[in-house]
C-alpha positions in Angstrom: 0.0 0.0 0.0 2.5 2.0 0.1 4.1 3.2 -2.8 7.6 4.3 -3.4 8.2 7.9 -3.5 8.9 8.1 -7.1 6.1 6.3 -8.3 4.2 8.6 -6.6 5.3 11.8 -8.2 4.9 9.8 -11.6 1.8 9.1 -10.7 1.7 13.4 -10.4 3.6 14.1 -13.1 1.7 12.5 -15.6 -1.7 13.5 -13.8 -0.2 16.9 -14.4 0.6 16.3 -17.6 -2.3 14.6 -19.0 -4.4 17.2 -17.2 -3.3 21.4 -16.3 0.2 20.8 -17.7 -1.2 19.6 -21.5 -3.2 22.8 -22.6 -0.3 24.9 -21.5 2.6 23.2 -23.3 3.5 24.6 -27.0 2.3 22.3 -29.2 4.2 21.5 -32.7 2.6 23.3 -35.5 3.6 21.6 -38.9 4.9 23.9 -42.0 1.9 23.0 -44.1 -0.2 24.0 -41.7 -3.0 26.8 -43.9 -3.8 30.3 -42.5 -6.9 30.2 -40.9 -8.5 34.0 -41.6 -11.9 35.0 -39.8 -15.0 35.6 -41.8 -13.9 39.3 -42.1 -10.2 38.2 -43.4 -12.2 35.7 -45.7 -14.3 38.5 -47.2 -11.6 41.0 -47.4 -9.8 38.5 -49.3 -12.6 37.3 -51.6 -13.2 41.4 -52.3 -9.2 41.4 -53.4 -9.7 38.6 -55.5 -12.6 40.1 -57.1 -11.5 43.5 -57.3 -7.8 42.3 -59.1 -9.8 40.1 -61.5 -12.3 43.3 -62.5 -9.4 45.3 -63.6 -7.6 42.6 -65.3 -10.8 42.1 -67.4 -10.5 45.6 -67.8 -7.4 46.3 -68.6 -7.9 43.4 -71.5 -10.4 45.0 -72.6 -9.2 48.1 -73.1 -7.4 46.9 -76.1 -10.1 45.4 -77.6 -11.8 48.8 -77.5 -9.0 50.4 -79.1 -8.8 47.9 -82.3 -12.2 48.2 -83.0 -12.4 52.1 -83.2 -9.1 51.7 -84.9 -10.2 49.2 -87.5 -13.5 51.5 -88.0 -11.1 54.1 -89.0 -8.8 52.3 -91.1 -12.2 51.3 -93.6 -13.4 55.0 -93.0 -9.8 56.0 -94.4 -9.4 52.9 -97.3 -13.1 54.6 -98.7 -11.5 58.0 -98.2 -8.7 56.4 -100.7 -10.6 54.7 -103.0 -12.4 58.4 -103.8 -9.4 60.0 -104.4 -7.7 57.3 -106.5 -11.1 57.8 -108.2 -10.8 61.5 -108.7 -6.7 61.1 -109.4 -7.7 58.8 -112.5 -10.3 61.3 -113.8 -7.7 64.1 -113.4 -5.5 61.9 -115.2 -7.5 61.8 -118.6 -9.3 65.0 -118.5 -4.9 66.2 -118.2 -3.9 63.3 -121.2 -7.3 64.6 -123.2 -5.2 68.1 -122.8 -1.9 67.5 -124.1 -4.2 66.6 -127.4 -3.4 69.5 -129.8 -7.5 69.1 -131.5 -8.8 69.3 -127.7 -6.4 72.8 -126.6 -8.1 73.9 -130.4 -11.6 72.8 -129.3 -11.3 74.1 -126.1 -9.9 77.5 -127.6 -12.6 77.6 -129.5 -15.4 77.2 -126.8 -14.1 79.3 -124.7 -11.8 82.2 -125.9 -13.3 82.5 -129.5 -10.6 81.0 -131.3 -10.6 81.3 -135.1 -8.2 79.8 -137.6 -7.0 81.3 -140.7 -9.7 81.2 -143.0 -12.9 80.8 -140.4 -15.7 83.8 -139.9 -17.2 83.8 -136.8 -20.4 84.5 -136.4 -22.0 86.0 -132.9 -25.7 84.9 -131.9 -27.1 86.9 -128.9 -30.3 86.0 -128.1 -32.2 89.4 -125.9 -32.7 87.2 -122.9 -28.7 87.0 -122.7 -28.1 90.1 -122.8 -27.0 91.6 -119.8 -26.8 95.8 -118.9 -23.4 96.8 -118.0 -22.9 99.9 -115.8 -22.4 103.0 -118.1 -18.4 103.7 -116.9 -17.7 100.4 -118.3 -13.9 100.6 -119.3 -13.9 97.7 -121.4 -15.5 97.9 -125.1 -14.6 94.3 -126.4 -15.8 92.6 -123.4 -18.9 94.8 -123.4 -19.7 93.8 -127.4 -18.9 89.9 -126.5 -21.2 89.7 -123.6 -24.0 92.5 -125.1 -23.9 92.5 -128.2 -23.7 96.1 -128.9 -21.4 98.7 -129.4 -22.2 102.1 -128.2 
């Protein structure tokens, strides 16, 4: 019945470690252990997560924007072309039609009252084309070309 003095404090030491002693002692935390976050670490978290992946859609995005506006100006420019390579090539052959010495004569003709050697001209003014010029007109021949009369 009686017990040896050390088997009695082993009896204590491991009361006292199975009991008081236990929650105090450090316990061995692994290296894989996670992070544990409260609900408001978990939400601040989950609003990060959310927030980085907005602006990285955004930011994507962005681009896309940009091409389209840019590829809408690029066809408003080709049609821009196309119009003036379309008014270059009619420049192009009213200026060949030019260097023709029959289409400077026609042209002379038409417009400057050209005559050739040999060639009466003869003036047609109908009364409805005939225009009143001031009275200090200072040009006769212009005056007999566009009226008609000579004063």
């Amino acid at each position: 019945m009686t017990e040896p003095p050390d088997a009695e404090r082993g009896d204590q030491s491991r009361d006292k470690n199975a009991g008081v002693f236990r929650d105090s002692l450090p316990t061995r935390v692994s290296r894989f252990t996670s992070f544990r976050l409260g609900l408001i670490g978990r939400r601040s978290v989950a609003s990060v997560v959310v927030i980085a992946g907005l602006i990285l859609v955004g930011v994507s995005l962005l681009p896309l924007r940009q091409y389209r506006e840019q590829s809408g100006a690029i066809e408003q420019k080709q049609q821009e072309l196309s119009a003036l390579e379309e008014l270059r090539a009619e420049l192009q052959t009213k200026l060949d039609r030019a260097k023709n010495p029959k289409e400077i004569e026609r042209i002379a003709r038409k417009q400057m009252s050209y005559v050739s050697e040999g060639d009466e001209i003869f003036r047609v003014v109908v009364p409805s084309d005939i225009v009143d010029l001031p009275r200090a007109w200072y040009l006769p021949g212009v005056k007999y070309l566009i009226t008609g009369k000579i004063d």
